[in-house]
C-alpha positions in Angstrom: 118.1 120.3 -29.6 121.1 119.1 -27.6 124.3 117.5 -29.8 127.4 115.6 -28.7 130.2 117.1 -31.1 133.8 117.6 -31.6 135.2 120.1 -34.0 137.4 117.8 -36.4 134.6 115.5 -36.7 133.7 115.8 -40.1 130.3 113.9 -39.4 129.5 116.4 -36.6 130.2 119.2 -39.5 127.5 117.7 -41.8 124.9 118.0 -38.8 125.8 121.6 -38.1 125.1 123.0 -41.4 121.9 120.9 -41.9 121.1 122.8 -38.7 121.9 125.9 -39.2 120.8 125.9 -42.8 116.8 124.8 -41.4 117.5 127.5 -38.6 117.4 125.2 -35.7 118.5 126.8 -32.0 120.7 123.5 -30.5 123.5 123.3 -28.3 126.8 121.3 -28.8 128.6 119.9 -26.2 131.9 119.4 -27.3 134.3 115.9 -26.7 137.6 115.6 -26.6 138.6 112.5 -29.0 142.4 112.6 -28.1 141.1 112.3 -24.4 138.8 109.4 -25.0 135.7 111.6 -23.7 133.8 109.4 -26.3 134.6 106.0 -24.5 134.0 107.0 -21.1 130.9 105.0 -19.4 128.7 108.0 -19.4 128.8 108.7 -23.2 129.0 104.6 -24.3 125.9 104.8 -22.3 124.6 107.4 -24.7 126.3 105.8 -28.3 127.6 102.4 -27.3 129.8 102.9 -31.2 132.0 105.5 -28.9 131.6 107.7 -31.9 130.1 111.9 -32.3 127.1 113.0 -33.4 124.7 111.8 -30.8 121.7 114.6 -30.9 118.8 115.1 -28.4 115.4 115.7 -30.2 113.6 116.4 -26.9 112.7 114.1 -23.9 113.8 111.0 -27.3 116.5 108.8 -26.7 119.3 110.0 -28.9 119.7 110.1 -32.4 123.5 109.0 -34.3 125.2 108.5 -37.5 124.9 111.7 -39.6 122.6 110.3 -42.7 120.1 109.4 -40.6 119.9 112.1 -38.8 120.3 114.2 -41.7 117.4 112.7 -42.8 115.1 113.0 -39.7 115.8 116.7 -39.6 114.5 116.7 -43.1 111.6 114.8 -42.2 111.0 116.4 -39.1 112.0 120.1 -39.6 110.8 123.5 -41.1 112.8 125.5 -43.5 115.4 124.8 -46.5 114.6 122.1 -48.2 117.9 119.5 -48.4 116.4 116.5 -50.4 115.4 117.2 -53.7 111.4 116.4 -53.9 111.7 114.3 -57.4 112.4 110.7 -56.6 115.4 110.3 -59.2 117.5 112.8 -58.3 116.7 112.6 -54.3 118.0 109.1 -55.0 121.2 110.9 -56.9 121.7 113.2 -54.1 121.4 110.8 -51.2 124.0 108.0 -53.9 126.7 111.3 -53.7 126.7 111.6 -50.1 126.7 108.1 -49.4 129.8 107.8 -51.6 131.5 110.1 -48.6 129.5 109.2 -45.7 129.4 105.7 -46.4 132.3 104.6 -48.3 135.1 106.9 -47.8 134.3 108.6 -44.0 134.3 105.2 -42.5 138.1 104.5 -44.2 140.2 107.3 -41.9 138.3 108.1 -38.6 140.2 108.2 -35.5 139.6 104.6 -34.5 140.7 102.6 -37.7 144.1 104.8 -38.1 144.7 104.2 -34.4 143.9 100.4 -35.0 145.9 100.1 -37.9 149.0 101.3 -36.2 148.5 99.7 -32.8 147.7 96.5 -34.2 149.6 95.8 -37.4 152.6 98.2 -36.1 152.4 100.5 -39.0 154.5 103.5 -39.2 152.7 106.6 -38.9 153.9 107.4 -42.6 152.3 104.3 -44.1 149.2 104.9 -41.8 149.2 107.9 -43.8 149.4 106.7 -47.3 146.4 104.4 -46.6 144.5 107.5 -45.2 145.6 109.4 -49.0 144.4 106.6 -50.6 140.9 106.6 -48.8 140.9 110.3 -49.5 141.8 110.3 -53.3 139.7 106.7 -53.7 136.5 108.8 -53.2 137.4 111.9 -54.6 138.0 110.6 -57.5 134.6 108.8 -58.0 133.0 111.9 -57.0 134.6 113.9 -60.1 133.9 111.9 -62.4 130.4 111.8 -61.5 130.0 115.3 -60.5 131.7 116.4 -64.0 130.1 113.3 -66.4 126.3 113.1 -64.9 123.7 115.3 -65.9 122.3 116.0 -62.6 125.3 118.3 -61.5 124.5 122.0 -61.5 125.4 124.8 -59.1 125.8 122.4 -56.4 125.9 118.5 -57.0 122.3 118.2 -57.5 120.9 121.0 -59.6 120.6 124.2 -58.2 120.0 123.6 -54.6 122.0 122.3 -52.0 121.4 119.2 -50.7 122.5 116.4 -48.3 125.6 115.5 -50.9 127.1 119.0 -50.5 127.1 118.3 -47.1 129.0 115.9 -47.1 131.1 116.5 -49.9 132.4 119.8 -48.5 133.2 117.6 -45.0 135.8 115.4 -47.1 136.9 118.3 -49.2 137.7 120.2 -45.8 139.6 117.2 -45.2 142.0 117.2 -47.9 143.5 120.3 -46.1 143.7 119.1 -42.7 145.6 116.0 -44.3 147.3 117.7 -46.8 145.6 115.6 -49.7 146.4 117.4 -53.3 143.3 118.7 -54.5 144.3 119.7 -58.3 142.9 117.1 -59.9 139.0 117.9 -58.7 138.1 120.8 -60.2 134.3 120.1 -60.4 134.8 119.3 -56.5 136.5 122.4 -55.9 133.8 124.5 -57.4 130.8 123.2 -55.9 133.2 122.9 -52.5 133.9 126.9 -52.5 130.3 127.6 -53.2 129.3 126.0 -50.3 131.9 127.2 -48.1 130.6 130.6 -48.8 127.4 130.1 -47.3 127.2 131.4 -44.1 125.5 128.8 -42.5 128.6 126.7 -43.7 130.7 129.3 -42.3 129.4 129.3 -39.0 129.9 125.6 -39.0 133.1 125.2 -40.1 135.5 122.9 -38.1 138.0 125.4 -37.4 135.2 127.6 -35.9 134.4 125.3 -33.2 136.0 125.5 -29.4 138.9 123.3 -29.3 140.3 124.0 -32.6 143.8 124.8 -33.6 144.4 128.4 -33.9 145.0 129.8 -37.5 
């Protein structure tokens, strides 16, 4: 498999540890975002949205946006199991990560910050307090979920991890490239760490990738 990547993109990190987790060889061609590598003709020809992952299954066109293809490696793929089997809480686990992907993802990529402050001349600061509140908006929905429902066990559904750690420990990597205070989360921050030490996680990790900052 062939992916279309960039190391901050927190979408991109979902699809790497789905990968590595099933044990799938791929390559990842990196983009660089603050170039505009992703809106050049050649890649708009590939993802007309302009946006990373794009994935190559083959001779296939190619595949984007990270739940579904989350979901065709699932359905497609060998190895660890990311979807629980029993219909309730598959339906719980996909709910959680569609609370990041869905809801709270969309709220601070690259092109709706650079919108927001090109368009409606926002300060960079108040850019940034409408980032925070994207951040802490979901966060704070998945705690009380995460801590109230009886689904939650070692990881947010059950034992196993699934699809919602995946992409809850995208956001929560987040909160520390933004600076967003993580205190109040602790049921986040558990299941977060736990899947941070996983070494297909590790391997994944943003700050892993080429053309990350230096730490």
């Amino acid at each position: 498999m062939k992916m279309y990547g960039n190391w901050r993109s927190a979408a991109a990190f979902r699809v790497r540890i789905a990968m590595n987790l099933k044990g799938i060889a791929y390559e990842e061609i990196f983009l660089d975002l603050d170039a505009g590598d992703q809106f050049k003709p050649d890649f708009l020809a590939i993802n007309p949205q302009g946006a990373v992952p794009a994935l190559f299954d083959g001779d296939g066109p190619p595949l984007t946006q990270s739940l579904a293809i989350l979901d065709y490696l699932e359905e497609t793929q060998a190895g660890v199991k990311l979807l629980p089997t029993e219909p309730r809480a598959r339906a719980r686990a996909r709910s959680l990560a569609q609370v990041v992907a869905c809801d709270t993802h969309p709220l601070y990529v690259p092109r709706v910050r650079t919108f927001l402050m090109e368009n409606y001349s926002l300060p960079r600061e108040r850019m940034l307090e409408f980032l925070r509140n994207a951040f802490t908006s979901g966060l704070k929905v998945l705690e009380t979920r995460l801590s109230t429902e009886e689904g939650t066990g070692r990881f947010c559904q059950g034992d196993a991890v699934s699809h919602a750690d995946l992409c809850l420990v995208s956001l929560w990597v987040g909160t520390g490239i933004f600076g967003i205070a993580t205190d109040p989360y602790p049921t986040i921050r558990r299941i977060a760490e736990t899947v941070l030490a996983l070494d297909a996680v590790v391997r994944a990790h943003p700050l892993r990738q080429p053309g990350a900052p230096k730490t």
